[in-house]
N, C-alpha and C positions, 0 to 999 in steps of 0.2 A: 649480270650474266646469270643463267637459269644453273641451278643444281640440279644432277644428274641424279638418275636413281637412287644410287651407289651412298649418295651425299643425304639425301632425304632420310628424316626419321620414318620407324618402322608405323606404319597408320594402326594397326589393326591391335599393336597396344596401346596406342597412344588414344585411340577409342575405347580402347578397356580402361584406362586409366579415367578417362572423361566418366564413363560411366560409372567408376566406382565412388569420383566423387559426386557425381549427380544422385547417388545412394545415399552417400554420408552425408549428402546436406538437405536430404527429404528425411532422416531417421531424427537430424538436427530440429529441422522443423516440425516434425512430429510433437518432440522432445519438450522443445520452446512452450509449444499451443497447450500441453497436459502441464506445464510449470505456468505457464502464466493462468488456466483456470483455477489450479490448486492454489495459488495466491488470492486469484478473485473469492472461491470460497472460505480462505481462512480470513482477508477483510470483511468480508459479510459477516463473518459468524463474530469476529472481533467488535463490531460497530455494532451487533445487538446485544453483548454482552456488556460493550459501552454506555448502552441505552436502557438497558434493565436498572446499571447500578446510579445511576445518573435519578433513575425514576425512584427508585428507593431512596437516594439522599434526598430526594425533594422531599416523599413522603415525609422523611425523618424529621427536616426543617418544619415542614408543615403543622406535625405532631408539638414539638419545641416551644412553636409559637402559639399554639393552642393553649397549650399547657402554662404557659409563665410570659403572659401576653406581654405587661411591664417591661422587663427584662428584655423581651423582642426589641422594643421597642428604643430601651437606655442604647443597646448595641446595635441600631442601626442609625441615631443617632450618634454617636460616637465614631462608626468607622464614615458617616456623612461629613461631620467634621475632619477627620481628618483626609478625605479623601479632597475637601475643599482646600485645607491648606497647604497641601502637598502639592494640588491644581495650580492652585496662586502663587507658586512659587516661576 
């Protein structure tokens, strides 16, 4: 059976209420898209800072093994072995 006027919710809030959320969840989306680039620019800036210090400890190694060639060499045999018998297990 159909509701009568009387019985029906008032439309004319019930549209203002629509529309208030249709506000709060454009200010939401807004909000989301400036939160998720401020992430995208703090991993970028993270992963070149990543990539600076990465390229320095290489240099450092690089330097190391210049310098005290032997020695390079005792300790890359040494962690070779044991990185064999560790494997073998």
């Amino acid at each position: 059976m159909a509701k009568s006027d009387a019985e029906m919710p008032d439309h004319k809030s019930l549209n203002e209420d629509l529309q208030e959320i249709a506000e709060h969840l454009e200010t939401l989306r807004s909000n989301l898209d400036a939160l998720a680039g401020s992430i995208g620019a703090t991993g970028s800036h993270q992963a070149e800072a990543l990539n600076a210090q990465a390229g320095e400890a290489l240099g450092a190694m690089e330097d190391a093994i210049r310098r005290e060639p032997l020695k390079s060499v005792g300790i890359a045999l040494g962690v070779g072995f044991l990185l064999g018998v560790l494997m073998g297990r």
